[in-house]
C-alpha positions in Angstrom: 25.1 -28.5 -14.3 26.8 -25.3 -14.7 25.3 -21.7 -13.9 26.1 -18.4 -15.1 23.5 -15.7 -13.4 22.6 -12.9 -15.5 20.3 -11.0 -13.3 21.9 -10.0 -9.7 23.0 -6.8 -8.0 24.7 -5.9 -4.4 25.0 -3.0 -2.7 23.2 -0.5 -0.4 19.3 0.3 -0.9 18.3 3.8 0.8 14.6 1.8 1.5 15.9 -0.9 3.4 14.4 -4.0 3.1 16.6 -7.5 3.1 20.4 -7.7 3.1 22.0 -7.2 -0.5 25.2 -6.6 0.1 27.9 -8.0 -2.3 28.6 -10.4 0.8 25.3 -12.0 0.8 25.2 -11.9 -3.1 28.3 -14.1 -3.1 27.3 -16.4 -0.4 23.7 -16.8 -1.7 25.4 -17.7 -5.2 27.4 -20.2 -3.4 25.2 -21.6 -1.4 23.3 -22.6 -4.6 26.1 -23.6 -6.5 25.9 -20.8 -9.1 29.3 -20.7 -10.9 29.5 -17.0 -12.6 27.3 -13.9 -11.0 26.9 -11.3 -13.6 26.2 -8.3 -11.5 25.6 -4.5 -10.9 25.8 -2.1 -8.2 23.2 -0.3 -6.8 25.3 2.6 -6.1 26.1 2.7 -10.0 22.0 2.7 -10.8 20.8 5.0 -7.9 23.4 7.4 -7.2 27.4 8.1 -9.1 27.2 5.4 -11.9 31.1 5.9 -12.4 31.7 5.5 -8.5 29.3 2.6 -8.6 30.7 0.6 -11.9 34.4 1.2 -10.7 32.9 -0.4 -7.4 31.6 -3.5 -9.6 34.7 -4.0 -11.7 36.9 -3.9 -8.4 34.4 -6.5 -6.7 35.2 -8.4 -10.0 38.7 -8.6 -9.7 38.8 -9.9 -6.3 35.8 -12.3 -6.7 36.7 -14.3 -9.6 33.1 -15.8 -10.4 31.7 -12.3 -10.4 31.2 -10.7 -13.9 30.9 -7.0 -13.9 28.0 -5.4 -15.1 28.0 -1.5 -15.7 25.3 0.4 -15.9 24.4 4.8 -16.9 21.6 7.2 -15.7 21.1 8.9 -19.3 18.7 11.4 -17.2 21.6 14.6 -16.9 21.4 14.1 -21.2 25.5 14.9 -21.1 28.1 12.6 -22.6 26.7 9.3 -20.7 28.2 7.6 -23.6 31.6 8.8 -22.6 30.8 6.6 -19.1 29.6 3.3 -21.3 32.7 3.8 -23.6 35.0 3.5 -20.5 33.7 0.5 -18.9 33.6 -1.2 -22.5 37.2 -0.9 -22.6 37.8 -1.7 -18.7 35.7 -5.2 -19.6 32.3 -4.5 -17.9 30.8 -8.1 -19.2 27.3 -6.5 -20.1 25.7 -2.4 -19.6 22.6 -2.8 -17.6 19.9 0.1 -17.5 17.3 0.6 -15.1 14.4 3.0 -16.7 11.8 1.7 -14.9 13.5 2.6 -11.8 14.9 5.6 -12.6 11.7 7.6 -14.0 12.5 7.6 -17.9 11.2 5.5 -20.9 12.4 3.1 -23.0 11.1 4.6 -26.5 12.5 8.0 -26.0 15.8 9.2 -27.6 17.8 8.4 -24.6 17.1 4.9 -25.0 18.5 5.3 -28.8 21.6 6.7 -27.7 22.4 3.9 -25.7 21.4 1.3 -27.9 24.0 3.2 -30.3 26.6 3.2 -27.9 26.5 -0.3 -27.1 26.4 -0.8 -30.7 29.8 0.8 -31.0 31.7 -0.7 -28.3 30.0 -4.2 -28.8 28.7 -4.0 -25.6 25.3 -6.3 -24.7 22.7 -4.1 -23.3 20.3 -5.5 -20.5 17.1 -4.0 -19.7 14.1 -4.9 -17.6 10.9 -5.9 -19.5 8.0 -6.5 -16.3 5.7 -3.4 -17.4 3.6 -3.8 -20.5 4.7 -2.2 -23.8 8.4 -2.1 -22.5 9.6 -5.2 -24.5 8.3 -3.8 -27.8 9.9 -0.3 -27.3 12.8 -2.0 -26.9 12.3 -3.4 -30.5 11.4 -0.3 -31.7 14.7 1.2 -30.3 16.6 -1.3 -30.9 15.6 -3.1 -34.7 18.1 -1.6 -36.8 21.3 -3.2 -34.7 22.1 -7.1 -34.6 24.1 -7.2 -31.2 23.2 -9.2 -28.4 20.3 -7.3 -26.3 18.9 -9.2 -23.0 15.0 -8.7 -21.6 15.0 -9.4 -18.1 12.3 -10.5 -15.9 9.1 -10.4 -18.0 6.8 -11.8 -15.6 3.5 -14.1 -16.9 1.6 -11.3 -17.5 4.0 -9.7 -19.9 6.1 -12.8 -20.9 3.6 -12.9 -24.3 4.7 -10.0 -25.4 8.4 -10.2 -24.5 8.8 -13.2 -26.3 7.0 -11.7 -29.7 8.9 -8.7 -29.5 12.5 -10.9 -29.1 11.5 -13.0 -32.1 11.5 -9.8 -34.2 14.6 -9.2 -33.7 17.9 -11.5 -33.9 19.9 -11.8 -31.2 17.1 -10.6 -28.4 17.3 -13.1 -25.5 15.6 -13.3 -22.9 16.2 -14.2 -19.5 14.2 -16.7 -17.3 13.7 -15.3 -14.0 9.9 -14.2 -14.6 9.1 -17.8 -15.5 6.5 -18.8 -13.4 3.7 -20.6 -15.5 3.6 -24.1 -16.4 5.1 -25.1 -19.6 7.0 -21.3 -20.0 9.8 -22.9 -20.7 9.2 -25.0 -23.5 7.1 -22.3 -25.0 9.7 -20.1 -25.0 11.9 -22.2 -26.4 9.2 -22.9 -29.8 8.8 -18.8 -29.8 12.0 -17.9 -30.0 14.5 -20.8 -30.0 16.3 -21.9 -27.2 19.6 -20.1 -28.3 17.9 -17.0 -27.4 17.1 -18.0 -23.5 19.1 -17.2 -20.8 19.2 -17.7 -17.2 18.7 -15.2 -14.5 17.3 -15.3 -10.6 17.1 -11.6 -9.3 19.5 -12.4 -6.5 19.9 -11.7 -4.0 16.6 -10.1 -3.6 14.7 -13.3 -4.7 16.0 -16.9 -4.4 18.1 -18.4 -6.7 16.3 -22.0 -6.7 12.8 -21.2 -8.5 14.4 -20.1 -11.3 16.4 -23.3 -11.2 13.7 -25.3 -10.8 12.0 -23.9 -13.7 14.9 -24.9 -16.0 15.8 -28.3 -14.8 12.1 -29.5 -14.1 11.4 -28.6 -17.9 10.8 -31.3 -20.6 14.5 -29.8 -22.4 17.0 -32.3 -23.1 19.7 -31.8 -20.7 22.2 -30.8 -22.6 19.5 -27.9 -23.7 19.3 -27.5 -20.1 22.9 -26.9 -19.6 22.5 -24.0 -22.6 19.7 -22.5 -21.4 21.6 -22.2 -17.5 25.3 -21.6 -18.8 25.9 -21.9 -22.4 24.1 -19.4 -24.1 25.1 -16.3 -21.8 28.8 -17.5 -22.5 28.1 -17.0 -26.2 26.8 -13.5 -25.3 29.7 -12.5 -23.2 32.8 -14.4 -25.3 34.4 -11.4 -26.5 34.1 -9.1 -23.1 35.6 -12.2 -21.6 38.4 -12.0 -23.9 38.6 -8.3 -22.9 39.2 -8.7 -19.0 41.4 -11.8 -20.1 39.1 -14.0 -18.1 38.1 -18.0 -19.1 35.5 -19.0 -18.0 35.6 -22.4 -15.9 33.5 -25.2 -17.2 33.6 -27.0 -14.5 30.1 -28.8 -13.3 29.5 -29.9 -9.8 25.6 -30.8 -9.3 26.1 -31.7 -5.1 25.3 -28.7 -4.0 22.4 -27.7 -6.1 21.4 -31.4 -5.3 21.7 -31.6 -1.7 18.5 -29.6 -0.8 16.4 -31.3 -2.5 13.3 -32.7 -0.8 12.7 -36.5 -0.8 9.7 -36.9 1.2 6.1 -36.3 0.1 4.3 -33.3 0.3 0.6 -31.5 0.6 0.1 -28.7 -1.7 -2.2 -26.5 0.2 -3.0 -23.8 -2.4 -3.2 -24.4 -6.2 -5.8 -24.0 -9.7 -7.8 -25.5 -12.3 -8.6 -24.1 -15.2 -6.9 -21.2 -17.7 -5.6 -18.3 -17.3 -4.6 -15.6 -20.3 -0.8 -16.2 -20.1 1.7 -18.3 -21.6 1.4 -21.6 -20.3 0.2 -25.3 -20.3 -3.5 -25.8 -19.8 -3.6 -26.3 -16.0 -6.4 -29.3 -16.2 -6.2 -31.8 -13.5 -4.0 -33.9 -15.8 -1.6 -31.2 -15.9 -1.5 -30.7 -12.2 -1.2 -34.4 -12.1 2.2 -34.3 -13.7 3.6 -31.3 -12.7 3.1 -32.4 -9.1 4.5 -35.6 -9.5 7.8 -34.2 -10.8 8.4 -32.8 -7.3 6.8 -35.6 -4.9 3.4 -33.9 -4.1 1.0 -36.2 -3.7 -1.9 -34.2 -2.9 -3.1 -30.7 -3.9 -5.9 -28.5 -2.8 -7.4 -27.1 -5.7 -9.9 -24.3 -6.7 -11.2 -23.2 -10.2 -9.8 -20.7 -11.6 -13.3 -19.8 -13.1 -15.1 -19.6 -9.3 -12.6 -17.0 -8.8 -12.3 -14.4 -11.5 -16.1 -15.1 -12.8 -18.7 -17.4 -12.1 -18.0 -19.2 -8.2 -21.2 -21.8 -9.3 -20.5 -22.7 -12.1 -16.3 -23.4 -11.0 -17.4 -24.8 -8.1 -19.0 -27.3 -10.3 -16.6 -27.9 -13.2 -14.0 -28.5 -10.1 -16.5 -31.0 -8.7 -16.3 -32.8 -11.6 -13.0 -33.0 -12.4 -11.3 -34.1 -8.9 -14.1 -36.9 -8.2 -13.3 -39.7 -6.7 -9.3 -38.3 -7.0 -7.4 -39.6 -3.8 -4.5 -36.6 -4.6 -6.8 -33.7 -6.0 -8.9 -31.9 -3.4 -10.8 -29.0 -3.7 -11.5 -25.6 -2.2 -15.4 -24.3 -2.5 -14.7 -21.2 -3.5 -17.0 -18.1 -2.1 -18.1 -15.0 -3.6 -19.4 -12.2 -0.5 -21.2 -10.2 -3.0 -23.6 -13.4 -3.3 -23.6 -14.1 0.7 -26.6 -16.7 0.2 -25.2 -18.2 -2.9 -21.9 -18.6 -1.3 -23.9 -20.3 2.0 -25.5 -23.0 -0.9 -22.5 -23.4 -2.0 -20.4 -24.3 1.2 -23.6 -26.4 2.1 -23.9 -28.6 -1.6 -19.9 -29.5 -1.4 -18.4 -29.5 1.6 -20.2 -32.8 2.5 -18.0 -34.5 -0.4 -15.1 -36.1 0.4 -13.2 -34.5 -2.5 -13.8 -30.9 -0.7 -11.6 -30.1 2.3 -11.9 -26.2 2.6 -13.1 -23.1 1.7 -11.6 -20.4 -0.9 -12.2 -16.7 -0.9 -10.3 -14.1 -3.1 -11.3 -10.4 -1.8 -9.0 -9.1 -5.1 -11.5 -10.4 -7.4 -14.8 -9.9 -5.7 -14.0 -6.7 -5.0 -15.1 -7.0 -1.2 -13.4 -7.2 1.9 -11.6 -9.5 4.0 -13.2 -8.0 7.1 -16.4 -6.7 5.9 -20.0 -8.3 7.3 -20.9 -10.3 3.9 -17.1 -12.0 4.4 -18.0 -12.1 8.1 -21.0 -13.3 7.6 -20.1 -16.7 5.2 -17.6 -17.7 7.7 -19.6 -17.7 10.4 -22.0 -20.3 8.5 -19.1 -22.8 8.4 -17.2 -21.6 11.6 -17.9 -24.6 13.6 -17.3 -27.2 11.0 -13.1 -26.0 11.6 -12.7 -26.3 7.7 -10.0 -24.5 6.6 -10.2 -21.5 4.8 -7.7 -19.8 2.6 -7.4 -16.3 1.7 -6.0 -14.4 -1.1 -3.9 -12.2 1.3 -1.9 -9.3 -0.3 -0.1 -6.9 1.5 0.1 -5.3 4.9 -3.9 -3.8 5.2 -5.0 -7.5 4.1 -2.8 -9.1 6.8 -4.6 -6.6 9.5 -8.2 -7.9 8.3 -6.9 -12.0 8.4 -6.2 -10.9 11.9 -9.8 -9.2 12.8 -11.5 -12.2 11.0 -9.3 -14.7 13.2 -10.2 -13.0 16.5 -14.3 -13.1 15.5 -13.9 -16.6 14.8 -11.4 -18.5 17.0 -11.9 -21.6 16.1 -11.9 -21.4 12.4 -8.5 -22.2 10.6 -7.5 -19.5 8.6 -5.0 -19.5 5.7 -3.2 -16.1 5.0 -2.5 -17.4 1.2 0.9 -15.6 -0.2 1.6 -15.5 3.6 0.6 -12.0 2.9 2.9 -11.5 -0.1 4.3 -7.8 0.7 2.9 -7.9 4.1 5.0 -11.0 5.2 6.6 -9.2 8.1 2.8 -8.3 9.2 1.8 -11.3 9.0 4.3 -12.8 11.4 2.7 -10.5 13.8 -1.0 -11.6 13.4 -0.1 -15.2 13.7 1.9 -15.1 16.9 -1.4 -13.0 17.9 -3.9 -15.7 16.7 -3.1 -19.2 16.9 -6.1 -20.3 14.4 -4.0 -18.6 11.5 -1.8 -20.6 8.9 0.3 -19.1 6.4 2.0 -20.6 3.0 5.1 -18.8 0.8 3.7 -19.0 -2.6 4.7 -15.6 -4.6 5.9 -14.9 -8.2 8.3 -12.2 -5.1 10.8 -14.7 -3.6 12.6 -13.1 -1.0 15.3 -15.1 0.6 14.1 -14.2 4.3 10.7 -14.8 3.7 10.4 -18.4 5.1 13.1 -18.7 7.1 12.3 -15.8 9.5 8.6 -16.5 9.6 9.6 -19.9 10.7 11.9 -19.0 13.4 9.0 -16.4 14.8 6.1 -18.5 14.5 7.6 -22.3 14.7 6.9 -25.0 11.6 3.7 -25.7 12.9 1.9 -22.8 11.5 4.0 -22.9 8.6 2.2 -25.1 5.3 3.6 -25.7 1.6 2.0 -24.0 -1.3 2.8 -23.6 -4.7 -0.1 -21.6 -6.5 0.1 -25.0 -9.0 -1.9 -24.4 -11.7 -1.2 -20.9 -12.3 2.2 -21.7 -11.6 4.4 -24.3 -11.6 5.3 -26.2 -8.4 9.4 -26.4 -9.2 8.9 -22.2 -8.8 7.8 -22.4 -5.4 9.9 -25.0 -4.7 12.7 -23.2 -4.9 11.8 -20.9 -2.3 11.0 -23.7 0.1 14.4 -25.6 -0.7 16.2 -22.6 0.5 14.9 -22.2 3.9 17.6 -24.0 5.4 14.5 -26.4 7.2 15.6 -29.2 9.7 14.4 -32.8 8.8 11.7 -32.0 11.6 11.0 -28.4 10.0 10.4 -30.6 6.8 8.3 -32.9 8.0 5.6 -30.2 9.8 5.8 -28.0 6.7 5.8 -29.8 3.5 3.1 -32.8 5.2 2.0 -33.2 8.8 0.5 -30.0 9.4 -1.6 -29.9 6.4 -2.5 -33.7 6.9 -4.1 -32.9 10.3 -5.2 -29.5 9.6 -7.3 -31.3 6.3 -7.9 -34.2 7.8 -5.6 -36.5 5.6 
């Protein structure tokens, strides 16, 4: 298994934030066992992008599995293409652009002057696709030229649209870091070919393994594997190659990709039934069935995807139904605090059942808080019974409200779900200040840190494994977890024991 990484940068961010220096770029690629880094510098995309690409095509020459990427700021409207004709014939590998960054759009007639230039000098253009509409003004840009153009990162909600607008046009590919859903792979692949798929992580901001995972837990042959992670993207860059007077290794060495993975089972403590209006498999319990086996889970906690974004009774009861008499899907009764004596019902008619094990609310949805008397309310009805309860938590003000609910109810074990996805630094906070709370990883945003600090703050005991399965795909989250760095002991708290006891397993 060879990889060539399409989507990385290094450098200094004014915002702070995680280590992304070209140091910790190259390490994180190694440690992964990525074989070629195609990369650009922040510097380039936020402040000189001269200064900045002759930064990247220096790095190149003195890391040999780093391929320089160049990028422009066509916002001053002078003679940028003078800058993208330079670093074609210096052998930038790709031109990157960063609009959605940088405060201009895609279908406006800076756009078109790039695409020309690149058209010119040959040069494959890269440009992020995660906000709707921005895939098809790239098409519209774009559809009178054949070169190679990459979309990066179209997440599930725009992934749809990304892969319509690239089978418009030939050579559009795509790259893979966005996909999260269940089956986006092979769907991709029936959309728009698999010689149009490329592979790219977002490193070293987000792990390297999800993206991985996504690839080599797919249904592809393995020798479409290997194109999909290496082979296509050497198509795409054969003639800069040729350029810088670089060949590229093909060298494959799998042991140390291979020598994190897990091999022991493992509790899934947040995942879905039921469909959601994005590319992907339909997540019935069959589907979660299979996709967990793939990675050694052997039990998930489910709730319905319908109890959350419409109707709780009726999802509560179409879950019902499908996990009886499962022995590895569980459910979540999921709660609504608009309907605070529907919800109580509710709590009361399944938590009796052995198939239920805990309690799901999603404040996002029901459009209520975390910390507000309804919520308060509910939990106090099932306080004593110490079922868990996991909460949608999203960001820093979400992670503040886990911590008020904890300290009204002590005794009642609390699950920050998304370990409160932006607010992960908070939430290290609220759980060395409340021992009732949990917290699990799962996040389309995979920053490296993420579990490994939490885990050294709080210990592995308050740390459980959660994949959002259903909605995603397990290998995703995976990833994240593989790169931890976790002791054998670390594993054994995190990916099992501590949900076992905490569910009662």
């Amino acid at each position: 298994m060879q990889i060539i990484d399409c989507d990385a940068f290094f450098g200094f961010r004014a915002g702070g934030g995680s280590d992304v220096s070209l140091q910790t770029l190259l390490s994180a690629q190694r440690a992964q066992g990525v074989a070629y880094t195609m990369a650009c510098s922040i510097k380039a995309r936020s402040y000189d992008a001269p200064e900045g690409n002759n930064d990247t095509l220096e790095a190149a020459r003195q890391n040999p599995g780093l391929l320089p990427v160049a990028t422009v700021d066509p916002r001053a409207g002078y003679k940028f293409e003078d800058e993208i004709a330079r670093v074609a014939e210096l052998g930038a590998a790709a031109l990157r652009v960063f609009p959605e960054l940088q405060g201009w759009q895609i279908d406006s007639q800076l756009f078109s002057r790039i695409v020309e230039a690149c058209y010119m000098h040959q040069l494959p253009l890269m440009v992020a696709v995660k906000g709707a509409g921005a895939a098809s003004q790239v098409l519209r840009r774009a559809e009178h030229t054949d070169y190679p153009i990459v979309l990066l990162g179209p997440g599930y909600g725009t992934l749809g649209e990304a892969l319509s607008a690239a089978a418009q046009r030939p050579n559009t590919l795509v790259s893979t870091s966005g996909f999260i859903t269940p089956g986006a792979v092979e769907i991709a692949v029936d959309m728009i070919g698999l010689e149009n798929l490329v592979f790219g992580s977002g490193s070293p901001e987000s792990c390297i393994r999800p993206a991985v995972n996504m690839i080599i837990g797919s249904e592809l042959p393995k020798q479409d594997q290997q194109k999909l992670l290496s082979g296509n993207m050497r198509r795409v860059i054969a003639e800069r190659m040729a350029k810088l007077g670089k060949t590229l290794s093909a060298t494959v060495d799998d042991s140390v990709y291979l020598g994190r993975r897990f091999s022991r089972p493992i509790i899934d403590v947040h995942g879905h039934l039921g469909p959601w209006p994005f590319p992907m498999r339909n997540p019935d319990a069959d589907c979660v069935r299979d996709l967990a086996g793939r990675w050694g889970i052997t039990k998930t906690i489910l709730s319905h995807t319908k109890a959350i974004v419409n109707d709780f009774v009726e999802g509560n009861a179409e879950l019902a139904e499908s996990i009886a008499g499962s022995d590895d899907l569980y459910g979540y009764v999921t709660i609504n605090s608009n309907y605070v004596e529907e919800s109580i019902r509710e709590i009361d008619k399944y938590l009796h059942l052995p198939s239920f094990v805990g309690v799901k609310y999603h404040p996002g949805y029901a459009a209520v808080s975390i910390d507000s008397p309804a919520t308060f309310k509910i939990a106090e009805h099932f306080a004593d019974r110490k079922t868990p309860f996991l909460i949608h938590t999203w960001g820093a003000s979400e992670v503040a409200k886990v911590g008020r609910l904890a300290q009204q109810f002590p005794g009642l074990p609390i699950i920050m779900g998304h370990g409160g996805a932006t607010g992960w630094r908070e939430a290290i906070d609220v759980i060395k200040n409340s021992p009732n709370v949990y917290t699990e990883f799962c996040n389309s945003a995979t920053d490296p840190a993420k579990a490994r600090e939490t885990i050294d703050a709080v210990g592995a005991e308050r740390v459980l494994f959660g994949t959002d399965a259903g909605l995603f795909d397990p290998a995703f989250c995976m990833g994240l977890y593989e790169e931890a760095e976790m002791t054998l002991d670390e594993q054994s708290a995190i990916l099992h024991d501590n949900a076992a006891k905490l569910f009662g397993f």
